[in-house]
C-alpha positions in Angstrom: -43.9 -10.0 34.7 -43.9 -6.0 35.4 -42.0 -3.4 33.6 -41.5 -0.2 35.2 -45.9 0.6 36.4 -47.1 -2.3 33.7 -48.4 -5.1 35.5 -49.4 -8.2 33.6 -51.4 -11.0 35.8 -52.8 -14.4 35.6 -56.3 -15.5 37.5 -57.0 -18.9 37.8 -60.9 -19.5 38.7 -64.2 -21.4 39.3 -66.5 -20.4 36.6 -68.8 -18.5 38.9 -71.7 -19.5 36.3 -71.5 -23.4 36.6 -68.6 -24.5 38.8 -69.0 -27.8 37.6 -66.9 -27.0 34.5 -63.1 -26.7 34.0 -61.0 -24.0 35.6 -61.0 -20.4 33.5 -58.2 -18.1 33.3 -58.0 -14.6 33.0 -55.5 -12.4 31.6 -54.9 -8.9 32.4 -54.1 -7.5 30.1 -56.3 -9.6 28.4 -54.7 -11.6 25.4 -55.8 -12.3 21.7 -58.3 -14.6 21.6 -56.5 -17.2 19.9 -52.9 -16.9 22.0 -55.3 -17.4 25.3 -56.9 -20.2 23.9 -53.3 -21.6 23.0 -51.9 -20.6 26.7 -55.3 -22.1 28.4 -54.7 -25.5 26.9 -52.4 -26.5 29.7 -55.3 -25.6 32.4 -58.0 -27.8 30.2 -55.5 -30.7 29.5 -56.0 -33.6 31.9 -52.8 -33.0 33.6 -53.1 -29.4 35.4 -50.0 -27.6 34.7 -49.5 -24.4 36.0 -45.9 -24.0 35.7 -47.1 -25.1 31.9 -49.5 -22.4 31.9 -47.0 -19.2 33.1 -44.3 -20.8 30.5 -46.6 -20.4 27.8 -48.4 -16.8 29.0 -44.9 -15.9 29.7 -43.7 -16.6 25.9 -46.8 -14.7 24.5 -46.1 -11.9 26.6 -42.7 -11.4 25.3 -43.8 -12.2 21.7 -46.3 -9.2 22.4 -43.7 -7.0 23.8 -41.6 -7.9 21.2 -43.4 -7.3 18.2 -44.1 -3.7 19.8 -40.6 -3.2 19.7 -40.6 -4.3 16.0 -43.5 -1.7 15.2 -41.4 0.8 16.9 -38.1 -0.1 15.1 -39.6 -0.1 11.8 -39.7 3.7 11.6 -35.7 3.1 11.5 -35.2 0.4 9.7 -38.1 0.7 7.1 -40.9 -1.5 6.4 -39.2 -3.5 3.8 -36.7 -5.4 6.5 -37.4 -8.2 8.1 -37.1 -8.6 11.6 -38.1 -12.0 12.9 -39.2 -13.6 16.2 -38.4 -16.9 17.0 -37.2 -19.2 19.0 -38.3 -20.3 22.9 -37.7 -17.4 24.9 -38.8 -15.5 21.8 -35.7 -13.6 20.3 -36.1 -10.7 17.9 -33.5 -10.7 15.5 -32.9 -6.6 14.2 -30.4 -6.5 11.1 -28.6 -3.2 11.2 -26.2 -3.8 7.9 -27.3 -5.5 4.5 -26.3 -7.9 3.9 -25.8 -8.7 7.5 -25.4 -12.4 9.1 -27.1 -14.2 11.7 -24.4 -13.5 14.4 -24.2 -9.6 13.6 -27.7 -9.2 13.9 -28.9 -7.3 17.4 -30.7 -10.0 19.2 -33.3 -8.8 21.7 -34.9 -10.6 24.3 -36.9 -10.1 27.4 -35.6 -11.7 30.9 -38.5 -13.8 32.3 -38.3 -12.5 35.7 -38.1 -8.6 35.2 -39.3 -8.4 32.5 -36.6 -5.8 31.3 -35.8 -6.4 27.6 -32.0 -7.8 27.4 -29.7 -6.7 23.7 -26.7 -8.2 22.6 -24.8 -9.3 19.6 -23.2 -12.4 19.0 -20.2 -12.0 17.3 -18.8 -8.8 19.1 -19.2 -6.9 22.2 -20.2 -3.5 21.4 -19.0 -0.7 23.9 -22.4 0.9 23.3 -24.8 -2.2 23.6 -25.4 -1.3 27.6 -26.6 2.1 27.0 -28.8 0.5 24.0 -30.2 -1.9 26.8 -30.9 1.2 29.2 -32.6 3.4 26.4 -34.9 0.0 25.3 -36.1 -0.1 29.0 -36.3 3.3 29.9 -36.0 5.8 27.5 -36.6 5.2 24.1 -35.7 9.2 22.1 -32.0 7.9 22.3 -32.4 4.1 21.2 -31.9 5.8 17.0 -29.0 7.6 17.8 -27.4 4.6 18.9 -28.5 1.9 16.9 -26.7 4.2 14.2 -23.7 4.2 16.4 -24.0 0.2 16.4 -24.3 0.3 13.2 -21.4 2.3 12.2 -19.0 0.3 14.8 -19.8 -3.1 13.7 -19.1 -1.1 9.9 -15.8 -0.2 11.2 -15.3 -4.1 12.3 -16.2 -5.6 9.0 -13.5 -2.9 7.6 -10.5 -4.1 10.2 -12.0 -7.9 9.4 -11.5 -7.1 5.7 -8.1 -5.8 6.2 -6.4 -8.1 8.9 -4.0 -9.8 6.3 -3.0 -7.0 4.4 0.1 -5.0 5.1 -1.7 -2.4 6.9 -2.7 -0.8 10.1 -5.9 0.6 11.0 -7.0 2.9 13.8 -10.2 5.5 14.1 -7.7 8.5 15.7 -4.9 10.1 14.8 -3.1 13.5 16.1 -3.4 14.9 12.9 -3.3 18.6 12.5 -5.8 19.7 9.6 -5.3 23.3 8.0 -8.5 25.3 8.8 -10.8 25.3 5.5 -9.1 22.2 4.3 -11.4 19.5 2.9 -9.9 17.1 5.6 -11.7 19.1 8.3 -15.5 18.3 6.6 -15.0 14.3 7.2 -17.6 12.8 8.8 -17.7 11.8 12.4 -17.1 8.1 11.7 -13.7 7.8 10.1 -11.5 5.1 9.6 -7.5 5.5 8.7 -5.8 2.6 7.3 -1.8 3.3 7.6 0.5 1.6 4.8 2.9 -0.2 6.4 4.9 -0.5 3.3 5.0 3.1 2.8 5.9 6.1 5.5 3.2 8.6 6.3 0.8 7.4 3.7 -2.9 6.6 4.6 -6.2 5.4 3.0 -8.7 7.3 5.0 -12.1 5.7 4.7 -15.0 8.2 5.4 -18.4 6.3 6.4 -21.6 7.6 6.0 -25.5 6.4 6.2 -26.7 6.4 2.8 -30.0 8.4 2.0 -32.2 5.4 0.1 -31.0 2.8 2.2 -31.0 3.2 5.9 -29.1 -0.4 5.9 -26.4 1.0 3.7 -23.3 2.4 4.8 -21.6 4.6 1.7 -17.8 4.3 2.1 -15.6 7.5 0.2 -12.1 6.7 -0.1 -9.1 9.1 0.4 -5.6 8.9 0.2 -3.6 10.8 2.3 0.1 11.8 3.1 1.2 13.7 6.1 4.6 15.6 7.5 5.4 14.9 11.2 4.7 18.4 13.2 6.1 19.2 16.1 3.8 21.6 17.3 0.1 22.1 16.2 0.7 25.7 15.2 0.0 27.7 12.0 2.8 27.8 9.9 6.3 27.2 12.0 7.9 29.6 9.8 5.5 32.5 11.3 7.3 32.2 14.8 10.3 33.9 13.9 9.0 37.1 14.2 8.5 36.9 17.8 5.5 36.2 18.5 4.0 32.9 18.9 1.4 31.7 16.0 -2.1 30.4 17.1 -2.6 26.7 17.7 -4.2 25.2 14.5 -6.7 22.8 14.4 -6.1 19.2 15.6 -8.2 16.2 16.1 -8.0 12.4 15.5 -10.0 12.8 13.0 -11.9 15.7 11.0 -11.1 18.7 12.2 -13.9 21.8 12.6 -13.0 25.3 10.9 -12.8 26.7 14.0 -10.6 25.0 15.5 -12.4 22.3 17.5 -12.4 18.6 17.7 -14.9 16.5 16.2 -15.1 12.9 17.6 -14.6 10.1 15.6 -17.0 8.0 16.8 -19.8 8.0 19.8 -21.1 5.8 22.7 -17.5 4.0 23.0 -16.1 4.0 19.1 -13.2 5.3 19.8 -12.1 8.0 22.1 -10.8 11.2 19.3 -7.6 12.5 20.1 -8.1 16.0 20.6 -6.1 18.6 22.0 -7.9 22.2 22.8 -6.1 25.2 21.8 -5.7 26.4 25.3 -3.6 23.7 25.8 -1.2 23.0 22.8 1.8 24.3 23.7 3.4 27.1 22.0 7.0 28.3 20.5 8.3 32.1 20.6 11.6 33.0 19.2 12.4 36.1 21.1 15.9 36.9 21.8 16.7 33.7 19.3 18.4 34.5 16.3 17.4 32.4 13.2 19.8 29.5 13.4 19.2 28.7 17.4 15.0 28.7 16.7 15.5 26.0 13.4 18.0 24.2 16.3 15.4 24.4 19.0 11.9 23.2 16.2 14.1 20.2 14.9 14.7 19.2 18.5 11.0 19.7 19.5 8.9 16.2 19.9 7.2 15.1 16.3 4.1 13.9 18.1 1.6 15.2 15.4 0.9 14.7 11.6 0.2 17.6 9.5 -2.0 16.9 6.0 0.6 17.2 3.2 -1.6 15.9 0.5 -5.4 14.5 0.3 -6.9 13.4 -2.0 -9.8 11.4 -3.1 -10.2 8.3 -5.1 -12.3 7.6 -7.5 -13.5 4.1 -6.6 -15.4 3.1 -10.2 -12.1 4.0 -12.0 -10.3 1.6 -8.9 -12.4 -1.4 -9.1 -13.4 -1.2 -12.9 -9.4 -0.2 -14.0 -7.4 -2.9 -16.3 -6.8 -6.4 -14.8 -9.7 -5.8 -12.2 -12.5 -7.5 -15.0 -14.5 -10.2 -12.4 -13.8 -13.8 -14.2 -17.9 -14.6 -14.2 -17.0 -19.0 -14.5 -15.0 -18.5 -11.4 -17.1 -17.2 -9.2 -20.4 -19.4 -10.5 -18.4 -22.6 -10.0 -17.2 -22.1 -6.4 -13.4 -20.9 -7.8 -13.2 -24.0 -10.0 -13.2 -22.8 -14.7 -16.7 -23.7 -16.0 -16.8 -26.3 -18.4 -17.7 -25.5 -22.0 -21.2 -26.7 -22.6 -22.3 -26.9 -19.0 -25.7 -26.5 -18.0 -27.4 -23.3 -17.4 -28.1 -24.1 -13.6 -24.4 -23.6 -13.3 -24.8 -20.1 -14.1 -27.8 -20.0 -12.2 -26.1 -20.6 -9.0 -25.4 -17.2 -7.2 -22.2 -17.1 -5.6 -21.7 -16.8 -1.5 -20.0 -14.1 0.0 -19.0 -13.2 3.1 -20.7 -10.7 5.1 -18.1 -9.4 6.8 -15.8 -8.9 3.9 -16.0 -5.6 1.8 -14.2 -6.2 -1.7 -14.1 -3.1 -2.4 -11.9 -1.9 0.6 -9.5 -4.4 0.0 -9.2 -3.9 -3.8 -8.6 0.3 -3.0 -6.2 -0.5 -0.7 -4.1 -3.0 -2.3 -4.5 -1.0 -5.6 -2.6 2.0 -3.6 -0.4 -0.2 -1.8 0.8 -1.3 -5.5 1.1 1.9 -7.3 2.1 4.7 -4.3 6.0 3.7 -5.3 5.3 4.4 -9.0 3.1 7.5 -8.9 6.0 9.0 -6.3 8.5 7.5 -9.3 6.1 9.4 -12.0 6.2 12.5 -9.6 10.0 12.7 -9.3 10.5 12.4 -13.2 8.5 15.4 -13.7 10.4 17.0 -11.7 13.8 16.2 -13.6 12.2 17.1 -17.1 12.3 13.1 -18.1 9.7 12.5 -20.9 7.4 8.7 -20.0 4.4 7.6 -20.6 3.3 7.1 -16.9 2.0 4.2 -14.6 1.2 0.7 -17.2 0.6 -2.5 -16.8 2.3 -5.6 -18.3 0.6 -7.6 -20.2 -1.7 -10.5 -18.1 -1.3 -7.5 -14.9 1.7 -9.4 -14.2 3.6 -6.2 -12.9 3.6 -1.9 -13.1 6.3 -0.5 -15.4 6.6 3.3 -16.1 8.3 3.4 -19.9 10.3 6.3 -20.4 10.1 8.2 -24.2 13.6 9.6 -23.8 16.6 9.6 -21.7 18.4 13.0 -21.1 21.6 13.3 -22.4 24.1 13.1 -19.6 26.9 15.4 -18.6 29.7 16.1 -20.3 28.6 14.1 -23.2 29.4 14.6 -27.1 26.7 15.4 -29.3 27.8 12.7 -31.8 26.9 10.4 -29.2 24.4 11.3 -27.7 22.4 11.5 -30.7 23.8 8.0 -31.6 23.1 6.2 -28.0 19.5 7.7 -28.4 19.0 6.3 -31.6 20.2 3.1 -30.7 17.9 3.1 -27.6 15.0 1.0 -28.0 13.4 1.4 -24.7 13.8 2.3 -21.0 11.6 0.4 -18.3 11.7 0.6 -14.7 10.0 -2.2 -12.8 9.8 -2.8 -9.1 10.5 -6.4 -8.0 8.6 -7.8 -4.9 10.0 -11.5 -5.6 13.0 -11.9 -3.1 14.4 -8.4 -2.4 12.3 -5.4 -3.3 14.2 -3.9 -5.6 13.8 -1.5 -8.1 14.7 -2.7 -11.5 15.8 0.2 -14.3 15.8 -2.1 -18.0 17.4 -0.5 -21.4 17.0 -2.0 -24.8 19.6 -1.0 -27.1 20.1 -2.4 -30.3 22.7 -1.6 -33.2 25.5 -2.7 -31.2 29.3 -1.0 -32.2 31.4 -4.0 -31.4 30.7 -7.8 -32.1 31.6 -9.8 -28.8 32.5 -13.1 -28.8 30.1 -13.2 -25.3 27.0 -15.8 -27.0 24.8 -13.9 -24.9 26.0 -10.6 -26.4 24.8 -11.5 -30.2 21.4 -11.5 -30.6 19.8 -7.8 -32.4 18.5 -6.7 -29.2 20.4 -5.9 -26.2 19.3 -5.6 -22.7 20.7 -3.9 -19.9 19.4 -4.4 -16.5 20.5 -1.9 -13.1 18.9 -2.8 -9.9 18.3 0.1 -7.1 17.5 -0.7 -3.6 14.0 0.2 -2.5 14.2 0.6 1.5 11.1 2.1 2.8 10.0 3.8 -0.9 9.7 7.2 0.2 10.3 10.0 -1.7 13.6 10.9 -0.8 14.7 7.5 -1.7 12.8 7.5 -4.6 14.6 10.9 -5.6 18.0 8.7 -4.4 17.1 5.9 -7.2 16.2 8.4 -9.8 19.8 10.3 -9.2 21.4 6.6 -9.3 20.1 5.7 -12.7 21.2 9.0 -14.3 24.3 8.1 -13.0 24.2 4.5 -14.9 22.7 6.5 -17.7 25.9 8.8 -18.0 28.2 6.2 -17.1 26.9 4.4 -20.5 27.0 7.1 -22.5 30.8 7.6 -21.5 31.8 4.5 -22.7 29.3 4.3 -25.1 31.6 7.1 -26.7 35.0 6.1 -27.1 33.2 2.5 -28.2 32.0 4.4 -31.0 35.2 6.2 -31.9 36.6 2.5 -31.9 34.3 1.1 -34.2 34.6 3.5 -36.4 38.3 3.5 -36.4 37.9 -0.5 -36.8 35.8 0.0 -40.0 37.8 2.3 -41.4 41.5 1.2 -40.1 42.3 4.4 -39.2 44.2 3.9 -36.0 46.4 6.5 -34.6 50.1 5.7 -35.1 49.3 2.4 -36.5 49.0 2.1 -40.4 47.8 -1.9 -40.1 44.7 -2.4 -41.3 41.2 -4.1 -40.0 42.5 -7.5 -40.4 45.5 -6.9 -38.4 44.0 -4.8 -36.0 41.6 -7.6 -34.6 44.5 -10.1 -34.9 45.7 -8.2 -31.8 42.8 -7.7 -29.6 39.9 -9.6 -28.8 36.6 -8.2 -27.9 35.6 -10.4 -25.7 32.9 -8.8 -23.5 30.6 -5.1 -24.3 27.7 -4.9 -21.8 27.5 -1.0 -21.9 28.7 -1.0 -18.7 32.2 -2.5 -19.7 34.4 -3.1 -22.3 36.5 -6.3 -21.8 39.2 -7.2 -24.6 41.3 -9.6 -24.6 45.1 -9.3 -26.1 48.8 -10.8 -25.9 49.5 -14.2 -25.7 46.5 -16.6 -26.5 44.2 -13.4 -25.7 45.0 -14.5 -22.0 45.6 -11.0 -20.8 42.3 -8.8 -20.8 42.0 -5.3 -19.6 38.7 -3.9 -18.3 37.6 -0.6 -19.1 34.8 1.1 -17.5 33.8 4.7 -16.5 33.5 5.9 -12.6 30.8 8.5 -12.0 32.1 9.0 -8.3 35.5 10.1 -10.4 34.2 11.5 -13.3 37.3 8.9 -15.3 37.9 6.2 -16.8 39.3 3.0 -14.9 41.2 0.3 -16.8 41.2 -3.3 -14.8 44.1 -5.6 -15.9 43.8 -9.1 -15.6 44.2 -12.8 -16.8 42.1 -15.7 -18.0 43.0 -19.3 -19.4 46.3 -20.7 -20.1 49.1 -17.5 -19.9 52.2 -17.2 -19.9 52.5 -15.4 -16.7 50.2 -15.8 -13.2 49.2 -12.3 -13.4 48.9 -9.1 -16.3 52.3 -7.6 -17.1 50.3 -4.1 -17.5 49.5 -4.3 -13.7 52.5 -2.8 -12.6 51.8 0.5 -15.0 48.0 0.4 -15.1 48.4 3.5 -13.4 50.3 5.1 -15.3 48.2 3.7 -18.4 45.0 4.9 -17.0 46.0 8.1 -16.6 47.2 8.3 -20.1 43.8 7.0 -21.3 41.7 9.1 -19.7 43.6 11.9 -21.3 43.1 10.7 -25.4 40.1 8.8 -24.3 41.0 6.6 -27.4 40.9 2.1 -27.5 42.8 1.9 -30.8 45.7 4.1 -28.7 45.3 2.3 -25.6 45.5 -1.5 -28.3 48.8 0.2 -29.4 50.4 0.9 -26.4 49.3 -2.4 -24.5 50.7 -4.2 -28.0 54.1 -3.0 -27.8 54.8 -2.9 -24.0 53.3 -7.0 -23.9 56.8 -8.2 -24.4 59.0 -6.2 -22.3 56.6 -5.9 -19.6 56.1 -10.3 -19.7 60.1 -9.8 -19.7 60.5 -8.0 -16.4 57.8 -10.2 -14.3 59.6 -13.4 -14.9 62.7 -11.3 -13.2 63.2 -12.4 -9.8 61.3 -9.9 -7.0 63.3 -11.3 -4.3 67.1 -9.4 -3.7 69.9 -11.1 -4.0 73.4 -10.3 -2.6 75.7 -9.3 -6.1 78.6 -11.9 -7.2 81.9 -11.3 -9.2 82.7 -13.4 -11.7 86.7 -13.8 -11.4 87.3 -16.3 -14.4 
């Protein structure tokens, strides 16, 4: 075997002493004393082997060579780790990760015929592993560099292993334009972005690092991170309409420099970074432009950049060691299967197996802010709109977020007699977000005390809930903003109602109706309540109750509606009040009072009934003669 001006040869002689006795060998360089007295057994045996012989020097040689290596690796990998040599051709196994497994170990062997040592790694194919293989043979200053670089990629693997069946995309470059002096521009050079797929422009950057105990030990800081879409990495847009064009910020697929530069994301083949120098980033000018023609000409400009809107980082402890995240102990000691009460205390002996490749932790942070981005934008948005809650909870066994709001505004237009009585009779507003089926966002009021009894058996109990659902689309935060407006609409369209139910109550306990001196007893002799759900009033009234009319209030129209219609046995196929409901509608809305609206629709039943059983159809006229 030779390597670069190392020779290593074999002599096979006559003892020159007494050439009577066996054959001797010779070893140059000469060998340990007991590995030649293992390799000269094939020469003394009583079949002469010489192919046996070179096998066996050729084995030693590499175990020599390769246990130099070791020596020299153990200045990088410290003296604690293990790095064994086995096998025939001797292998030399180099763990770069802890805990690492057999296939992500750096194998090293030496090729029998060249002698030229020969790296690779099971389980992947690194882009780097050739120039490792070049710097093992030849030159050595570089082989630390990128064993860190191998270490770092296969880092980067485990993470997109981790992550493959989670909603998510990852990637180690972005064109992302990073303020200068922003804390986004200091992230290492070996960064990993995981993009939510579930939610637009959000990201979990993952920020690797070697850690300074443990050379084995990667230290992973997490960051979450929104961006805007940019069309041109500039300054500040808004500085080009004086004239002049701004200077090209900073952008990079990764961490960008102060100054301005790039820094790659990764070396030796991890990922080329996506840089673009600021001699080349095009500019904008507005000269000649007035205002309105330069905002026509930036939002027709190409969005092919991402400018940091928000970044910030997570505090993992909190993450992993939050509520519902407590690690059931009997599951894990018992291979996922509860541990029986008065089992043994080998069961808890038992450590439990984990895989290598899997990293809990980035799968917990990035489900946890896969889970709670849509309610910490909902939190956000109710600051915003003054709306008292008590933030981001859980429900109770971590079935589901809710975000409990302490009070509703009182809505527009709104009496203070009832809002102070709608708020009082509020027991408690919850908004949910349902992933079963459609995603949807789910908005729940409790409201007890109700003003009318219904003869609905699922509108008696003490408690009363009332459920909207929202559409969640893609949960950003102009949707979110859209769902917020949409339950303040709900809100105020109960509080409408919630109103003139009052004054009707009131006027039912009292029996004082307008224009009607009957009292209670005769009053619900004429109408039925046969339906309240807070967002509609249904009563029934005429004939067997048959005929009911709907009312309801219309936030598009700021106004009441009334529905007319029938149910059961009538005497007619359809509500005599249909023909008039706009007239009655119109009237409503203008005294805003049931008791007048009972009146009316009591005294117009029969002669209205009377005109639908006339015939619609016209008929020719006939004279009676006799």
């Amino acid at each position: 075997m030779s390597k670069e001006r190392h020779t290593y040869q074999l002599n096979i002689h006559v003892d020159p002493v007494d050439p009577g006795k066996p054959l001797r060998v010779a070893h140059n360089p000469m060998l340990p004393h007991k590995d030649a007295l293992w390799a000269d057994q094939a020469i003394k045996s009583e079949f002469l082997s010489v192919e046996k012989l070179l096998i066996q020097t050729i084995h030693i040689r590499t175990k020599q060579r390769l246990s130099d290596l070791r020596d020299r690796l153990k200045s990088f990998l410290g003296s604690s780790i293990e790095c064994p040599i086995q096998g025939s051709p001797a292998v030399l196994q180099v763990p770069l990760l802890q805990p690492c497994m057999q296939s992500e170990n750096l194998l090293v062997t030496v090729d029998t015929h060249t002698g030229y040592f020969l790296a690779f790694v099971p389980q992947y194919n690194p882009p780097m592993i050739g120039d490792i293989q070049e710097a093992l043979n030849k030159d050595t200053s570089k082989l630390d560099s990128l064993l860190i670089d191998l270490k770092f990629w296969m880092t980067v693997k485990r993470c997109e292993k981790t992550l493959q069946h989670l909603p998510v995309l990852t990637t180690t470059t972005i064109p992302l334009v990073v303020p200068r002096g922003h804390i986004a521009s200091k992230l290492g050079p070996h960064t990993l972005y995981v993009k939510l797929c579930k939610h637009q422009n959000h990201y979990v950057v993952v920020d690797l690092k070697e850690s300074p105990g443990d050379p084995l030990e990667i230290v992973q800081t997490y960051y979450l991170m929104t961006v805007k879409p940019q069309a041109l990495p500039d300054e500040d847009m808004t500085a080009l309409g004086g004239g002049a064009a701004a200077p090209a910020g900073s952008v990079t697929g990764g961490a960008a420099t102060p100054s301005g530069a790039s820094t790659p994301l990764s070396q030796s083949g991890c990922g080329a970074a996506s840089s673009v120098p600021s001699s080349t980033v095009p500019t904008a000018t507005t000269v000649g432009r007035t205002s309105e023609e330069a905002t026509a000409m930036e939002a027709e400009l190409p969005k092919a950049f991402l400018r940091v809107a928000n970044f910030l980082q997570l505090d993992t402890f909190a993450i992993v060691h939050g509520p519902c995240t407590k690690i059931d102990l009997s599951l894990l000691s018992t291979g996922g299967k509860r541990k029986l009460v008065g089992a043994s205390n080998e069961t808890l002996a038992k450590q439990p197996r984990y895989a290598g490749y899997f990293i809990s932790e980035l799968a917990h942070v990035v489900a946890f802010c896969d889970d709670r981005i849509p309610f910490c934008t909902l939190t956000v948005e109710l600051n915003k709109r003054n709306i008292c809650h008590q933030g981001m909870q859980i429900e109770a066994n971590g079935t589901n977020f809710l975000v409990k709001i302490v009070q509703m505004p009182a809505g527009e237009d709104w009496e203070k007699e009832t809002a102070a009585a709608l708020q009082a009779a509020t027991l408690s507003c919850t908004l949910r977000l349902q992933v079963k089926g459609i995603k949807a966002w789910q908005a729940e009021f409790v409201f007890c005390s109700c003003p009318l009894p219904s003869q609905s058996p699922k509108e008696r109990g003490p408690r009363r809930p009332v459920c909207f659902m929202y559409d969640f689309a893609a949960g950003t935060t102009t949707q979110v903003a859209s769902m917020v407006e949409e339950m303040l609409q709900d809100w105020n369209t109960i509080g409408h109602l919630y109103g003139v139910v009052l004054r009707f109550a009131e006027a039912l306990r009292l029996g004082n109706l307008l224009l009607l001196s009957d009292q209670h007893n005769s009053l619900m002799s004429v109408v039925d309540i046969k339906s309240f759900t807070y967002k509609k009033l249904v009563l029934g009234y005429g004939m067997n109750k048959a005929s009911t009319v709907t009312i309801y209030w219309r936030h598009s129209e700021k106004r009441f509606h009334l529905a007319f219609g029938v149910v059961g046995h009538t005497a007619s196929a359809s509500n005599p009040h249909t023909v008039v409901a706009p007239q009655l509608q119109h009237e409503f809305n203008q005294h805003r009072s049931i008791a007048t609206l009972v009146e009316v629709l009591r005294d117009t039943y029969a002669p209205l009934l009377s005109l639908t059983k006339l015939p619609s159809a016209p008929q020719l006229g006939v004279i009676n003669s006799g």
